[in-house]
MARKE-107995 format. One record per residue (C-alpha): residue number from 0; x, y, z; residue in three letters. Coordinates in steps of 0.1 Angstrom, whole numbers, plus 2048, in hexadecimal, padded with zeros to 3 digits. Layout:
MARKE-107995
LOTOR/NUM/X/Y/Z/ALA
...
This chain:
MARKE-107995
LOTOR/0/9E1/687/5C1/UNK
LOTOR/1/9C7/685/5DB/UNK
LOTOR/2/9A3/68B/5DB/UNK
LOTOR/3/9A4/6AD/5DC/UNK
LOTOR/4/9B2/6AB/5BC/UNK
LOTOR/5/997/699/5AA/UNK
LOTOR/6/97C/6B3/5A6/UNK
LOTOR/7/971/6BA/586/UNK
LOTOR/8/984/6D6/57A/UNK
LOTOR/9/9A3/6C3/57F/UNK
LOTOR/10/99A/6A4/56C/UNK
LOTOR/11/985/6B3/54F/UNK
LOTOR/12/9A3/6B6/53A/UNK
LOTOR/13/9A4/68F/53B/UNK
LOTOR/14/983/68A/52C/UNK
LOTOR/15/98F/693/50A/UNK
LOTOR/16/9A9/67D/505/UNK
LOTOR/17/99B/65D/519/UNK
LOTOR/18/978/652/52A/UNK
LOTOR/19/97F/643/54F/UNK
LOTOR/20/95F/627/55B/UNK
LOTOR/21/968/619/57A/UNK
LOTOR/22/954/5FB/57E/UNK
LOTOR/23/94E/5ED/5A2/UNK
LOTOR/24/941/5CB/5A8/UNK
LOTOR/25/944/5AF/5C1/UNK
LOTOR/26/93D/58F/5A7/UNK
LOTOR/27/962/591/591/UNK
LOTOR/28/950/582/572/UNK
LOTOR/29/936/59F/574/UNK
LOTOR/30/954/5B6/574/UNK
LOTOR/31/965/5A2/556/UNK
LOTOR/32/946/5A5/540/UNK
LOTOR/33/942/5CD/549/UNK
LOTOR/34/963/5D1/53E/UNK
LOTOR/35/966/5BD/51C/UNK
LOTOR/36/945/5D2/515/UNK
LOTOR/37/954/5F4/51C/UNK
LOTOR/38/975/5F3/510/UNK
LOTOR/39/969/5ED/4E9/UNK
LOTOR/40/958/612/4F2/UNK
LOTOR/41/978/61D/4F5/UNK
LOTOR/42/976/627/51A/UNK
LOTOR/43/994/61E/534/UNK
LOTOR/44/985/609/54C/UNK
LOTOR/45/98C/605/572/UNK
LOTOR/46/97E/5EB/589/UNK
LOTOR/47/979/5E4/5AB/UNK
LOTOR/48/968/5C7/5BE/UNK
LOTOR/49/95C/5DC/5DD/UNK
LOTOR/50/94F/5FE/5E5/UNK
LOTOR/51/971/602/5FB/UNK
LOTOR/52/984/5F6/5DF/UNK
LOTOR/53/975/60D/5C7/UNK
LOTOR/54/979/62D/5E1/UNK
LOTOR/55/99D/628/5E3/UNK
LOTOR/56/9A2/622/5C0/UNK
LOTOR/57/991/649/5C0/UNK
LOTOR/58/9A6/658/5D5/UNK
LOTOR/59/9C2/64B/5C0/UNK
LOTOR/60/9B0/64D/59C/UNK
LOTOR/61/997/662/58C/UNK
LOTOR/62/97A/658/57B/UNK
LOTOR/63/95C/668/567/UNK
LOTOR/64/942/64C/568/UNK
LOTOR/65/93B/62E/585/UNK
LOTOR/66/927/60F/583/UNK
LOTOR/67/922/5FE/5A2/UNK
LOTOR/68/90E/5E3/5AC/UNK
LOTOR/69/8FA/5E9/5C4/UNK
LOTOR/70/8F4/5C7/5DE/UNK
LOTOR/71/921/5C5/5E9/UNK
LOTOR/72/92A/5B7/608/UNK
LOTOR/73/93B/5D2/623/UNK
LOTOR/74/92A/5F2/610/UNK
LOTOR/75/90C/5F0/5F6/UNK
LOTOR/76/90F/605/5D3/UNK
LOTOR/77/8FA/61F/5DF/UNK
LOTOR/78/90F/62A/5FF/UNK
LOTOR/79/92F/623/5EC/UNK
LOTOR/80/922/63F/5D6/UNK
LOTOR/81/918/655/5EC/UNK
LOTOR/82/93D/657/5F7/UNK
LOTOR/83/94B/655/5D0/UNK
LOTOR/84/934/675/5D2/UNK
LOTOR/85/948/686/5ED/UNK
LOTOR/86/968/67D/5E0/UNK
LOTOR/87/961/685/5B5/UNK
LOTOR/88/93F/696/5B7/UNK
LOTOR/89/941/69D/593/UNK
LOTOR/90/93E/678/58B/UNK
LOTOR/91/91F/669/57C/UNK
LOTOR/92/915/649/58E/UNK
LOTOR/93/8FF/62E/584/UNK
LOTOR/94/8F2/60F/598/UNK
LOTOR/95/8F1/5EF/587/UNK
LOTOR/96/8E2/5D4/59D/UNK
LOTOR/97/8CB/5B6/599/UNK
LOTOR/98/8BA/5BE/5BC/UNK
LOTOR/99/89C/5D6/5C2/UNK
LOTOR/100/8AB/5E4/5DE/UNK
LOTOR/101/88F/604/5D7/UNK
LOTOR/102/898/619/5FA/UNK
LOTOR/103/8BB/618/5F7/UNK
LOTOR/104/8BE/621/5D3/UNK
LOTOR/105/8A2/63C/5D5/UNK
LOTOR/106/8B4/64D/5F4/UNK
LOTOR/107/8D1/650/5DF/UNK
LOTOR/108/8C3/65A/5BE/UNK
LOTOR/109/8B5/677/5D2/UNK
LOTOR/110/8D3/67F/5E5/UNK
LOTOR/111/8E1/684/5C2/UNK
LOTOR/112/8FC/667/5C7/UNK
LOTOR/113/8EB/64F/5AA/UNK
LOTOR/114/8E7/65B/584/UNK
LOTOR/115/8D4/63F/57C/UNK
LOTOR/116/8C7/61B/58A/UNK
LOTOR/117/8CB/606/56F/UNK
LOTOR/118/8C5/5DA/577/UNK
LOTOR/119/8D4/5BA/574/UNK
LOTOR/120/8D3/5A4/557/UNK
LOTOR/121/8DC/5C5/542/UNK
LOTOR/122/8D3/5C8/51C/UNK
LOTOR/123/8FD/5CE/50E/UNK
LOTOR/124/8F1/5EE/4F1/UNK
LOTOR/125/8D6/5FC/511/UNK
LOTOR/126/8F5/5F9/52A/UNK
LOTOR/127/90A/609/510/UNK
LOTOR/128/8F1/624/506/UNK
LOTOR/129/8F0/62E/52A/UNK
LOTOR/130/90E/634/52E/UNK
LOTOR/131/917/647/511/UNK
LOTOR/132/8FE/65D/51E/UNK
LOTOR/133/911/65C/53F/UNK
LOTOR/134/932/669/530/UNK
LOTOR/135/920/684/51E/UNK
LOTOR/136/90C/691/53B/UNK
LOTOR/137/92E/692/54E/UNK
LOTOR/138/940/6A6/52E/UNK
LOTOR/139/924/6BE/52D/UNK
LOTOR/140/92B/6C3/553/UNK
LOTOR/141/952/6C5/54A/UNK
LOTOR/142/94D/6DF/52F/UNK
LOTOR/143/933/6F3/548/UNK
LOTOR/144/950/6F5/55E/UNK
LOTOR/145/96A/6FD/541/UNK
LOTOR/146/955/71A/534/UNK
LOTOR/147/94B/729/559/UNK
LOTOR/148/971/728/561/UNK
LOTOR/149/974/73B/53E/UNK
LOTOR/150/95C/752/546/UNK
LOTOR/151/96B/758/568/UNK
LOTOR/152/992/75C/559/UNK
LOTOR/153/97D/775/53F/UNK
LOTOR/154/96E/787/558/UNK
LOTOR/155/98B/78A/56B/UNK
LOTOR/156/9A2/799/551/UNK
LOTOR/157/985/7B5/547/UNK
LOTOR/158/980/7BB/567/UNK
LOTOR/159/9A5/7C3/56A/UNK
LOTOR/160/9A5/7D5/54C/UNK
LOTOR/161/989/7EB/559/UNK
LOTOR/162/99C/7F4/576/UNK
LOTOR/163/9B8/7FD/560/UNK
LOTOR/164/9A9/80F/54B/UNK
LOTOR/165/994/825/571/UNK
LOTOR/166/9BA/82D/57A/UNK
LOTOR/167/9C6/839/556/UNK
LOTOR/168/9A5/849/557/UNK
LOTOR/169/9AC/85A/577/UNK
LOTOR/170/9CF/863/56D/UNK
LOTOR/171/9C4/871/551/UNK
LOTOR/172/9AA/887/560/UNK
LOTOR/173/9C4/894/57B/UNK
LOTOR/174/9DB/899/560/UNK
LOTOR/175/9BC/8AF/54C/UNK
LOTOR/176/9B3/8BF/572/UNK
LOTOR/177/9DC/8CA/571/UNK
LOTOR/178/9D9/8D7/550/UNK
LOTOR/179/9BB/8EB/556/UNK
LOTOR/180/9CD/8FD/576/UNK
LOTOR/181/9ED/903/561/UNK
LOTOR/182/9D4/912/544/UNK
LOTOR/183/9C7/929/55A/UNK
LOTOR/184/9E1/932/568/UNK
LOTOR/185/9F2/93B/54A/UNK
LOTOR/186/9CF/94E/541/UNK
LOTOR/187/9D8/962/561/UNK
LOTOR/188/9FB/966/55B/UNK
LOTOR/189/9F4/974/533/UNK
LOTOR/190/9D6/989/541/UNK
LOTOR/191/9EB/99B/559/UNK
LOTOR/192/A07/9A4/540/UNK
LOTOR/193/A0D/9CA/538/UNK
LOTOR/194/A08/9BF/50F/UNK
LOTOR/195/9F1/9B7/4F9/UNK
LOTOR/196/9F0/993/4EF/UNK
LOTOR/197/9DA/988/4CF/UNK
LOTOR/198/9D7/966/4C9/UNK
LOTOR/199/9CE/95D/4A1/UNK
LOTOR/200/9CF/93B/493/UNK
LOTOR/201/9DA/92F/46D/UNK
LOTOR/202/9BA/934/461/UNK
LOTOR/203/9BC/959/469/UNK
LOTOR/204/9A2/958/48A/UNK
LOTOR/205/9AC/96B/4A9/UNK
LOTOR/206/9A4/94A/4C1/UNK
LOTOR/207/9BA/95E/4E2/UNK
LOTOR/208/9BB/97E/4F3/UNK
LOTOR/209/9C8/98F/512/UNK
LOTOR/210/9B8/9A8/52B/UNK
LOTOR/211/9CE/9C4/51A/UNK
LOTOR/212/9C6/9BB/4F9/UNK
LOTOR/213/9A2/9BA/4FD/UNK
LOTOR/214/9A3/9E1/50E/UNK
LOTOR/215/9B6/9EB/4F4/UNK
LOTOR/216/996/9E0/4DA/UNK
LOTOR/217/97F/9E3/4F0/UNK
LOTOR/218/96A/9EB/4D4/UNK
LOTOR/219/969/9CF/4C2/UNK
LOTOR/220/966/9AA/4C5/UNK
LOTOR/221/985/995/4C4/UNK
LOTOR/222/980/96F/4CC/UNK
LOTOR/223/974/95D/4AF/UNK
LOTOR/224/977/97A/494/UNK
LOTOR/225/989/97D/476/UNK
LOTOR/226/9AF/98F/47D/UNK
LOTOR/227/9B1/9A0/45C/UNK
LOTOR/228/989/9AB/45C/UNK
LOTOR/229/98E/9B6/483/UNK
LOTOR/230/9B2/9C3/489/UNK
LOTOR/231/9C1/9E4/478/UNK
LOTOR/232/9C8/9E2/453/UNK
LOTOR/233/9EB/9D6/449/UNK
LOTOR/234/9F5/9C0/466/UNK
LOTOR/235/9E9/9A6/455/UNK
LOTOR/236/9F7/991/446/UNK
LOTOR/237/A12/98D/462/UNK
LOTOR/238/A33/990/461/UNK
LOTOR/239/A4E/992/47D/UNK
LOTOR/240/A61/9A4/46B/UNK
LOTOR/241/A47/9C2/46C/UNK
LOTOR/242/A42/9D7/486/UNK
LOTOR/243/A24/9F0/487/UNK
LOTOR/244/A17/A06/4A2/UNK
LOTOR/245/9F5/A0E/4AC/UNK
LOTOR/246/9DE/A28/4C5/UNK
LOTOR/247/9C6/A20/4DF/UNK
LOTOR/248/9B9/A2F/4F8/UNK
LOTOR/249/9D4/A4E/4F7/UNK
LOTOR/250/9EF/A32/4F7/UNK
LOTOR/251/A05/A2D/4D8/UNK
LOTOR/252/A0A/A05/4D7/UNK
LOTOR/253/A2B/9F5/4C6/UNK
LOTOR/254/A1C/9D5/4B2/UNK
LOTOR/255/A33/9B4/4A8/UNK
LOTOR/256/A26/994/49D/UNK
LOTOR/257/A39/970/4A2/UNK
LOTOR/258/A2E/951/494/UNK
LOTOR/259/A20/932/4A9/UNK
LOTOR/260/A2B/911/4A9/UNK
LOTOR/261/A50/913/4B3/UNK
LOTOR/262/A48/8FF/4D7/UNK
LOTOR/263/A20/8F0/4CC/UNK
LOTOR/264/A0D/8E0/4B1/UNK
LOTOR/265/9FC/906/4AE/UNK
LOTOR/266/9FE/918/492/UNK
LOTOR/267/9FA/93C/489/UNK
LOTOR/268/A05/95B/495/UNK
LOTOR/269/A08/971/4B9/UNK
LOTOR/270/A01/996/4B7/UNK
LOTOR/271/A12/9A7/4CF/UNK
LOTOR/272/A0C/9C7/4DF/UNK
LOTOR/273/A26/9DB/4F3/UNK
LOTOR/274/A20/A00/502/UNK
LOTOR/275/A39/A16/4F4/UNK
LOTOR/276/A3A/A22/517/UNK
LOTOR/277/A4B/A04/522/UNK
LOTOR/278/A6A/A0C/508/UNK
LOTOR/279/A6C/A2E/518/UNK
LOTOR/280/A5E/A3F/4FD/UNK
């Protein structure tokens, strides 16, 4: 695992199962009196006894919270980090030092490498307070990033199902676009027979008609009327069994009738027209 690695998304999981500190401190008795205090927290804690020591420990180890002292020979707690920063910057750092080494520690506190400057001799349920606060500030952090990467992964998968749901929208209208040319063109093809065609559905309403069929009654409304109030007496009701004939326009007109619904969901019945003519009569 390498740095890289380390960020906070990765190592957020780890937070709910176990609490890394990682204490660094040059004086090993300073270090063993950290540690005896923060393991009865129930934290696992690291240690290190340089700022070089604690850096590679990081490149090999997360951790969610770092106490370092601040005066260290070779690199002083505030540079050391300023580079735990650029290696973990989801860390929460805290400076624990019994010098009042004010520029230093201000530079870092506003570079936003120190949480807090806490100082030497340290008061054991203050220290502890501190960094209890520590861990939760870091698993507010780690659930900020938990629920952002939610709401990204959420996001995502609407935004696919929106572009989903554009093509099967776009299919669908092609498909309605289709339809409509293939209506009309069977609207053409029926207007342009040499019968009459009625249309009348179950309820008894004439709901189609062709070009022939309308000059035929060109007297009277079709579309939306009543067959048996609009048609000539006794064709209704239907049967294909009957056949009747009737004059229009100096043209004697053989009339069948044959149910719908043999090829659709329609129901009702098709009145059929044919010019005797056309029999050779």
């Amino acid at each position: 695992m390498n740095a890289c690695d380390l960020t906070l998304p990765h190592i957020a999981a780890a937070t709910v199962a176990e609490k890394i500190l990682l204490l660094v401190d040059d004086e090993p008795n300073i270090l063993a009196a950290l540690t005896r205090l923060f393991r009865r927290d129930g934290y696992k804690v690291l240690t290190a006894n340089s700022g070089a020591e604690g850096l590679a420990l990081l490149q090999r180890q997360p951790a969610h919270v770092i106490i370092s002292d601040q005066r260290m020979p070779g690199m002083v707690g505030s540079e050391f980090l300023a580079h735990a920063k650029e290696i973990l910057p989801d860390t929460i750092r805290i400076i624990l030092s019994g010098y009042t080494e004010l520029r230093s520690v201000t530079d870092a506190i506003n570079q936003g490498a120190v949480f807090k400057f806490l100082t030497k001799p340290w008061d054991d349920e203050l220290l502890r307070g501190h960094v209890r606060e520590a861990f939760a500030q870091y698993q507010m952090r780690a659930e900020n990033v938990r629920l952002t990467e939610e709401l990204k992964h959420t996001n995502k998968a609407l935004q696919s199902l929106v572009n989903e749901l554009d093509v099967m929208v776009e299919k669908r209208t092609a498909e309605l676009k289709n339809n409509l040319v293939t209506l009309r063109v069977d609207q053409e093809i029926l207007d342009r027979m040499p019968i009459g065609v009625i249309g009348v559905d179950q309820t008894g309403l004439i709901v189609s008609t062709n070009r022939m069929a309308r000059e035929i009654f060109s007297t009277v409304q079709l579309i939306a009327n009543n067959a048996r109030e609009t048609l000539p007496d006794g064709w209704f009701p239907a049967s294909e069994e009957c056949v009747h004939h009737y004059d229009s326009n100096q043209q004697t007109f053989e009339v069948r009738f044959s149910t719908l619904g043999h090829e659709s969901k329609g129901r009702g019945w098709l009145v059929i027209l044919i010019p005797e003519v056309a029999h050779g009569r």
